[in-house]
C-alpha positions in Angstrom: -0.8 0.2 18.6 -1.5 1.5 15.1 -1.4 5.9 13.9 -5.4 5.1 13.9 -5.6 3.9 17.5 -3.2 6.4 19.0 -5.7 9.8 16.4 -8.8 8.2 18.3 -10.3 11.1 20.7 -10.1 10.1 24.1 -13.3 10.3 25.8 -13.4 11.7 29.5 -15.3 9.2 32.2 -17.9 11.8 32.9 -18.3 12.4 29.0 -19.2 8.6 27.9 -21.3 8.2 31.1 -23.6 11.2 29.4 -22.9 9.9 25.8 -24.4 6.7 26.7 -27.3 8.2 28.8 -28.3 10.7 25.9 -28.1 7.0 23.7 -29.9 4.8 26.0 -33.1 8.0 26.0 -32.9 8.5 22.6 -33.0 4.6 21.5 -35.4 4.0 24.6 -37.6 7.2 25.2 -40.9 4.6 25.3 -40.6 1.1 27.0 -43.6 -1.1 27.8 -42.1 -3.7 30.2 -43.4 -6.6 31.5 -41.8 -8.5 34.9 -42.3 -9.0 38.2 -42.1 -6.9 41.4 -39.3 -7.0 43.6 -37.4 -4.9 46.2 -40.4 -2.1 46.4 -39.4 0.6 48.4 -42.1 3.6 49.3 -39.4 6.4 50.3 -40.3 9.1 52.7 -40.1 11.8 50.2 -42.9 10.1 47.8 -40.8 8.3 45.0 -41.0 4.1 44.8 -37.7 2.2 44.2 -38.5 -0.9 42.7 -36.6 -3.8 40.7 -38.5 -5.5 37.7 -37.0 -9.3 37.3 -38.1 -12.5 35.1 -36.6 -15.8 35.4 -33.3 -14.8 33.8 -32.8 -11.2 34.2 -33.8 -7.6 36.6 -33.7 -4.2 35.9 -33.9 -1.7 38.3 -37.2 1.2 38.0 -38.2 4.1 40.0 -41.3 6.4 39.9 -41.1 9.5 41.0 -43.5 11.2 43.0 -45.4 13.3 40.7 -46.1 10.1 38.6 -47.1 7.7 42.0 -50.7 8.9 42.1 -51.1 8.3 38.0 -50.9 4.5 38.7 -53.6 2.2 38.7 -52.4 -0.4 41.2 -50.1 0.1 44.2 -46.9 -2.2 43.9 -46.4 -4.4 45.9 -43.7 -7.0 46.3 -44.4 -10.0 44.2 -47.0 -8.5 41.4 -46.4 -9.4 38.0 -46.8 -6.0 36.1 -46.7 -4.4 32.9 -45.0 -0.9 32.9 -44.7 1.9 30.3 -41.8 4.8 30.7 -37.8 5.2 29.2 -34.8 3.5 29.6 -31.7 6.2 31.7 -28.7 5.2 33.3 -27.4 6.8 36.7 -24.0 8.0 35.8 -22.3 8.3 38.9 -23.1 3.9 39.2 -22.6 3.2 36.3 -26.5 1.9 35.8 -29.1 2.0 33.9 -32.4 2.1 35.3 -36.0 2.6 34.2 -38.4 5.8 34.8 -41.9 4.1 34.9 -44.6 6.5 34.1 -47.8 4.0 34.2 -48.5 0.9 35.6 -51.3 -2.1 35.3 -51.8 -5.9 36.8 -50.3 -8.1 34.0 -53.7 -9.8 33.3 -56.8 -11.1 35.8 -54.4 -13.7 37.2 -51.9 -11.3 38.8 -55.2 -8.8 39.9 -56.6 -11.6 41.8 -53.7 -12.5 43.6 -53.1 -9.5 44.6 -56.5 -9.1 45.7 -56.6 -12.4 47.8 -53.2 -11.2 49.8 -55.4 -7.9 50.2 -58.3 -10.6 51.4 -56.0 -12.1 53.5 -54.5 -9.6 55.1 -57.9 -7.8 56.5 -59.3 -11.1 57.5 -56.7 -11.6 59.8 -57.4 -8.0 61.5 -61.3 -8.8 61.5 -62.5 -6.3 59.4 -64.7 -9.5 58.1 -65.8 -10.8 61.1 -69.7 -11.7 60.9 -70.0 -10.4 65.0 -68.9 -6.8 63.8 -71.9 -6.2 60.7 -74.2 -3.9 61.9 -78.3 -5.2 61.6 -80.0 -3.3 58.9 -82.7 -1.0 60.0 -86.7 -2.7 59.4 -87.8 0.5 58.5 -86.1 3.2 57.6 -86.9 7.0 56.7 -83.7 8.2 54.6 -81.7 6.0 52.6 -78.7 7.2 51.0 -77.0 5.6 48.0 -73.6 6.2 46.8 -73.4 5.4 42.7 -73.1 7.3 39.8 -75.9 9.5 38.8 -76.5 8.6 35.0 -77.5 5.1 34.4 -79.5 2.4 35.1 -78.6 1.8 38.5 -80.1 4.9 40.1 -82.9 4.3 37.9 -83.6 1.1 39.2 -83.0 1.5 42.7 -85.0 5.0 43.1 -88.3 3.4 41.5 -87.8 0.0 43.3 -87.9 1.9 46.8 -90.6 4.7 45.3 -92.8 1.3 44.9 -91.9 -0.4 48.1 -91.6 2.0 51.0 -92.6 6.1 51.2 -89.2 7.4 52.0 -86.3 9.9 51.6 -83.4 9.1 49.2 -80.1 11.1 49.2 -77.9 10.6 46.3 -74.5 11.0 46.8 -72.8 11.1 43.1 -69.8 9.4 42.2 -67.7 7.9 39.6 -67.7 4.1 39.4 -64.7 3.1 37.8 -61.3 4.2 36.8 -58.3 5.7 39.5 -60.9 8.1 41.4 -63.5 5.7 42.0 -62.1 4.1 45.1 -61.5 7.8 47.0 -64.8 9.1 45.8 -66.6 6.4 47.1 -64.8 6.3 50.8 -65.1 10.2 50.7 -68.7 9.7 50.2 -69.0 7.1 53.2 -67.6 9.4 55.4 -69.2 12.6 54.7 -72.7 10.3 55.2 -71.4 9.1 58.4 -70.3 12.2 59.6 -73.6 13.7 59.0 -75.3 14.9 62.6 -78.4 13.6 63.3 -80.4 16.9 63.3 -78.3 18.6 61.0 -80.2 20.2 57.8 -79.0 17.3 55.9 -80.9 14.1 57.2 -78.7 11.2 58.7 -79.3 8.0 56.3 -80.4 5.2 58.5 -78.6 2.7 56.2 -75.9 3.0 52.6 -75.9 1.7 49.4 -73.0 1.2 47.3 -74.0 0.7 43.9 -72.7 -0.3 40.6 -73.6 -2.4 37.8 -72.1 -5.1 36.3 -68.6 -5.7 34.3 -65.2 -6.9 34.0 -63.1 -7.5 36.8 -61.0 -4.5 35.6 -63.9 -2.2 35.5 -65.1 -3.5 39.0 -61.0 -3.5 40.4 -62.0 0.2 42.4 -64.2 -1.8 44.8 -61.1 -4.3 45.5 -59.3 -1.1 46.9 -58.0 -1.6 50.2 -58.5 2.4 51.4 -62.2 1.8 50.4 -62.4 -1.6 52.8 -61.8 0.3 55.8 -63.7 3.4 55.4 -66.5 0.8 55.0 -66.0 -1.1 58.3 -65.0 2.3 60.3 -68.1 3.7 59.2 -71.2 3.7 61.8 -74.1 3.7 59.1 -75.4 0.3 58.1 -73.9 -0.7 55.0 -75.3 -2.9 51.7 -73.1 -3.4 48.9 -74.5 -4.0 45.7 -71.4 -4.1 43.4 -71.7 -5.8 39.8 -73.9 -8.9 38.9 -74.4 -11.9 41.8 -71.5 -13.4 40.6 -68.8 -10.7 41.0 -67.3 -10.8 43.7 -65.4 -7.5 45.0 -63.6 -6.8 48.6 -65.9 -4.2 50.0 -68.8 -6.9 49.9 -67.0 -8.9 52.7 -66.6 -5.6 54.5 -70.0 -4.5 54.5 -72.9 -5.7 56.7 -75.0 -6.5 53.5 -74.3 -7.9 50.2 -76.8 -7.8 47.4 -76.6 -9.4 43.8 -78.0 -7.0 42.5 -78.5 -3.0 42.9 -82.3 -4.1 42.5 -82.0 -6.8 45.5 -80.0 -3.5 47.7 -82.9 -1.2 47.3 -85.5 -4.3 48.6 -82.9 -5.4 51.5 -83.1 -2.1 52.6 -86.7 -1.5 52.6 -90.2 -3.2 53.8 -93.2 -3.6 51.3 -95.5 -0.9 52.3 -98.4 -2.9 51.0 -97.1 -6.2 53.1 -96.8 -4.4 56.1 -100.4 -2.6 56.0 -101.9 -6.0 55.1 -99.9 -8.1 58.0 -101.0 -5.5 60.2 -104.3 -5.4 58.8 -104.2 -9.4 59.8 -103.3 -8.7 62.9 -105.8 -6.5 63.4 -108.0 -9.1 62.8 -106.6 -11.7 64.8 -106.8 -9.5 67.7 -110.3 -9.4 67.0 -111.4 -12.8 66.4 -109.3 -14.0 69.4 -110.7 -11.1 71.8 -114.1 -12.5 70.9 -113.2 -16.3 71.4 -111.8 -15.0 74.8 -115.6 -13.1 75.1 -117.2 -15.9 74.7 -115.0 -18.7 76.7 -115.7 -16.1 79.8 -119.3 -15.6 78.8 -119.6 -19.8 78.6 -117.7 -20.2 82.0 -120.1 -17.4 83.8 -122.9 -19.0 83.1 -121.5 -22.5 83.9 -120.5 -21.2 87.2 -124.0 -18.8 87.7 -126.2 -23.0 87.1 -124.7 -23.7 90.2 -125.9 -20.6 92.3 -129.6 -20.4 93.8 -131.5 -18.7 92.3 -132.1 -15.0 93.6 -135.7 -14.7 94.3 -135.3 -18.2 95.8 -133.1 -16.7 98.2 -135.4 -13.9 98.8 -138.2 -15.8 99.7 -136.5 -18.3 101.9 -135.3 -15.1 104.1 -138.7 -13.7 104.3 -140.2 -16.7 105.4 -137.4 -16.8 108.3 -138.3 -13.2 108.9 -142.4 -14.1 108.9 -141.4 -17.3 111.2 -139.4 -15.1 113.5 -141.7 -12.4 114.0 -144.5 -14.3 114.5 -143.3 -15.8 117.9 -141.5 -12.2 119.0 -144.9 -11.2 120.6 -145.1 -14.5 122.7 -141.5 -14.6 123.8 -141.6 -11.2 125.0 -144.5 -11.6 126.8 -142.7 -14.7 128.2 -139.8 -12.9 129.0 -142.2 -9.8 131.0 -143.8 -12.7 133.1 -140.6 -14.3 134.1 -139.0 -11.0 135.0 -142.4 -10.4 137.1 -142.0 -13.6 138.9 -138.1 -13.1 139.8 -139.2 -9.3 141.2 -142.0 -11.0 143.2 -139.8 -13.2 145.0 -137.0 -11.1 145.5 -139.1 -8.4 146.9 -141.1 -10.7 149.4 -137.8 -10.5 151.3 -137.3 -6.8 151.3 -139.8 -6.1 154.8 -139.4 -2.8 156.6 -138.0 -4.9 159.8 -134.7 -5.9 158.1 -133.5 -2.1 158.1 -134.8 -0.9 161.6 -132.7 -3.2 163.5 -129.2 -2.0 161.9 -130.7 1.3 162.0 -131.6 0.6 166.2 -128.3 -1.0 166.6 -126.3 1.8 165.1 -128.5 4.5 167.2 -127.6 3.0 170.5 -123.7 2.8 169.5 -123.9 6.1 169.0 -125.7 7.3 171.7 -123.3 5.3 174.1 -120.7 7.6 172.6 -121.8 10.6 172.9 -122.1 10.3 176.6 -118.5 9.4 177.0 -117.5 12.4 174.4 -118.3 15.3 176.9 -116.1 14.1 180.0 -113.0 12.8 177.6 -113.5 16.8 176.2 -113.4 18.3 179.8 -110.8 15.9 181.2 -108.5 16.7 177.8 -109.1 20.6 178.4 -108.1 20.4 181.7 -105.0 19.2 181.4 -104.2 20.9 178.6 -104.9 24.4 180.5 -102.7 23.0 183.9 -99.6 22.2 181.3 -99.8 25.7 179.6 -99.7 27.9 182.9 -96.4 25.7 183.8 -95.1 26.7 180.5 -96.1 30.0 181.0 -93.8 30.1 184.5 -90.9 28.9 182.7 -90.8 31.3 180.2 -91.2 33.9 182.5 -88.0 32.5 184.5 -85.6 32.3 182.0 -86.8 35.6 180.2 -83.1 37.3 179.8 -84.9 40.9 180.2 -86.4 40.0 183.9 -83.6 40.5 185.8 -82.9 44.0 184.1 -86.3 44.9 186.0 -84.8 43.8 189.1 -81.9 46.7 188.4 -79.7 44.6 186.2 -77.6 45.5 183.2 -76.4 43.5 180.2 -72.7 44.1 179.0 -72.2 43.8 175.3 -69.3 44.6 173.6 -69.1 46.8 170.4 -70.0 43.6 167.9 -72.6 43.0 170.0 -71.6 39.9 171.5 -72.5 39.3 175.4 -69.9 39.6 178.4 -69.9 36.9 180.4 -67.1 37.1 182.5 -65.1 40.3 183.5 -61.6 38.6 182.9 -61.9 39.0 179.3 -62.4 42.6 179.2 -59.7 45.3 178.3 -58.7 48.3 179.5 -59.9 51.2 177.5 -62.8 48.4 175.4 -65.9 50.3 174.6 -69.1 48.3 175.6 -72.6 48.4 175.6 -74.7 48.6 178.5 -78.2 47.3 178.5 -80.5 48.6 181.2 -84.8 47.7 181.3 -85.2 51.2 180.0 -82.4 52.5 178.1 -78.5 51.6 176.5 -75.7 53.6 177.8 -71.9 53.3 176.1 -69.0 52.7 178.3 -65.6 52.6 178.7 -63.2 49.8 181.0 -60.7 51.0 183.2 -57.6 50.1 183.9 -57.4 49.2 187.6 -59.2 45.5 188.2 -60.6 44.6 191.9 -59.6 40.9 193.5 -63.1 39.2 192.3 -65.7 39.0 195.8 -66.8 35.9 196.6 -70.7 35.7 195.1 -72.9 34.7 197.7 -74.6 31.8 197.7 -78.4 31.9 197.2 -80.5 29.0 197.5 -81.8 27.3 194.7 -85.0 28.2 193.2 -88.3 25.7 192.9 -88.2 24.1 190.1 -91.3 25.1 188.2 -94.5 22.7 188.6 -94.5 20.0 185.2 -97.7 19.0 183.8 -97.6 15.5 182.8 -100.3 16.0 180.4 -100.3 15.8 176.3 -100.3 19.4 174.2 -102.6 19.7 171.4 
């Protein structure tokens, strides 16, 4: 080692690291790049990580957050870009790295593949599906378009539909082109759709997106996939009507209509005012003209059907001369009728003589006669008997009459319920009864002492009181 190598000044690690960032910045401070996308990472906190690679080499880029929504396409893995910022290095790796600032498709090649991935990729969720577009309304009464408000376009659209169909237009304005086109638009799609129905802004009964014709740069907003879907989650029928027939952008597979031409939008969504009053002019008329054909078939067929009735004063006529007919025999046949009752009266009377009722009547007479004399003895012989059995009643009641023998100077004992004594045995000394004379009651008392019972003496039995055999009334 030489006195030059050992003067040198020793750098420290953290001093060169800085030395060659401030020389990379200063060399490098503005770098258009142009590679292809790799490794794209979208952090959490907003910044992109990316790597930028050709066929023989990659450097590493980031773009920080303030600087992501500045760019003109979103990266994606795969796009071939061209990219404008400064060369750095990361001095605790060791790295040097790129700070991107702007970014742009490298050319139409690398726009349109990205744009068929984008195609691809919402085809395979539906969004294009033909059984999802909504029917544009025959004939609506606000139409609302979404395009910028100088040019041609709105020119063209407002008189087309001025001289087509008598109806409200609602303009909302928007840019067309450039980084704000593509959330104008959508912003504008769902403010229409979120308008109420009988709010104090109408509810357009169908859209129109709207732009006129240009490169596929200028048109690259309507490729947008944010855009896409706010056009197929809207509710309000949409026609696009995006550039010339020939350009083709993304929302026009999205929508439920696509027009060539802004022109061709503003006649898809309206009728001909004119066509309409004259189709229903010839309606009108064909209504008429088959309302008289109908007249006069049922007019032909009534009177083809009335040839084959009788006439009505032949009808007429024949009934009166049935009447006439009739009542010119009534007189006869009654008097017919008169002369046969007559002759049936006649010969049924001839057998009504005086003698058929006097011999039932005799023959009754003497029956009842006969009758009569055997009443009044029956009578007598009944009485009779009926008198003799009610005096032999009247003897045995008057023997078995329990107040007779008090009469004869008998007395009932009763004791103090009231029940009768019938036999002295069953009485008690010192019992109170009741004794019963023909005239009076007296209360007594039984003593003590009892007598040996006397024989009763025998008395002879008394005649049985005379029966009448006869029946009672």
């Amino acid at each position: 080692m030489t006195d030059a190598d050992s003067n040198t000044k020793a750098y420290s690690v953290s001093e060169l690291a800085f030395a060659l960032k401030r020389t990379l910045e200063d060399a490098y401070g503005f770098v258009r790049l142009r590679g292809e996308l790799s490794k794209v990472t979208h952090h959490s906190n907003g910044h992109v990580y990316l790597t930028l690679k050709d066929e023989r080499a990659a450097i590493d880029g980031v773009v920080w957050k303030g600087s992501v929504k500045n760019l003109s396409i979103r990266p994606q893995q795969g796009l071939e870009v061209v990219v404008t910022g400064k060369i750095t290095t990361y001095p605790a790796g060791s790295r040097y790295q790129m700070v991107i600032e702007t970014m742009e498709a490298a050319g139409v090649g690398a726009l349109l593949a990205q744009l068929e991935r984008l195609k691809a990729k919402l085809h395979g969720e539906g969004l294009f599906d033909p059984a999802r577009k909504r029917p544009i309304p025959t004939m609506p009464a606000v139409v609302g378009v979404i395009t910028s408000p100088t040019g041609a376009v709105i020119r063209d659209i407002l008189h087309r539909i001025r001289d087509r169909w008598p109806c409200r237009v609602i303009v909302w304005p928007v840019v067309v082109q450039g980084d704000a086109a593509a959330g104008q638009v959508a912003g504008a799609i769902a403010r229409f759709n979120a308008l109420p129905p009988d709010g104090p802004v109408p509810r357009p009964d169908v859209l129109i997106v709207a732009r006129g014709g240009g490169s596929v740069e200028d048109l690259w907003a309507f490729n947008d996939e944010g855009l896409a879907r706010a056009v197929a989650e809207g509710t309000i029928p949409l026609i696009s009507a995006v550039g010339h027939e020939t350009d083709t952008t993304l929302i026009d597979f999205v929508s439920d209509r696509r027009a060539p031409t802004p022109t061709a939008a503003a006649e898809m969504a309206t009728p001909v005012f004119a066509e309409l009053r004259g189709y229903v002019s010839d309606l009108t008329a064909r209504i008429h003209r088959c309302g008289g054909r109908l007249v006069e078939e049922r007019r032909g067929r009534v009177e083809h059907a009335g040839r084959a009735l009788a006439r009505v004063p032949d009808l007429v006529e024949m009934a009166a001369q049935r009447f006439n007919l009739a009542a010119s025999r009534l007189g006869a046949g009654l008097s017919r009728n008169v002369a046969a009752h007559h002759t049936d009266l006649v010969r049924v009377s001839a057998r009504l003589a005086p003698g058929l009722l006097r011999r039932p009547q005799q023959v009754q007479a003497d029956r009842l006669e006969r009758l009569a004399a055997r009443l009044e003895p029956a009578m007598r012989r009944q009485l009779e008997r009926t008198g003799e059995r009610l005096t032999g009643l009247g003897k045995l009641y008057t023997s078995v009459d329990p107040s007779a023998p008090l009469k004869r100077g008998f007395a009932r004992v009763h004791r103090a319920d009231g029940s009768l004594v019938r036999q002295g045995g069953g009485l008690e000394s010192g019992e109170a009864v009741r004794l019963v004379f023909a005239d009076t009651d007296r209360q007594a008392v039984i003593d003590g002492a009892s007598k040996p019972a006397q024989p009763k003496p025998v008395r002879s039995p008394r005649p049985a009181a005379p029966s009448n055999q006869g029946d009672l009334f």
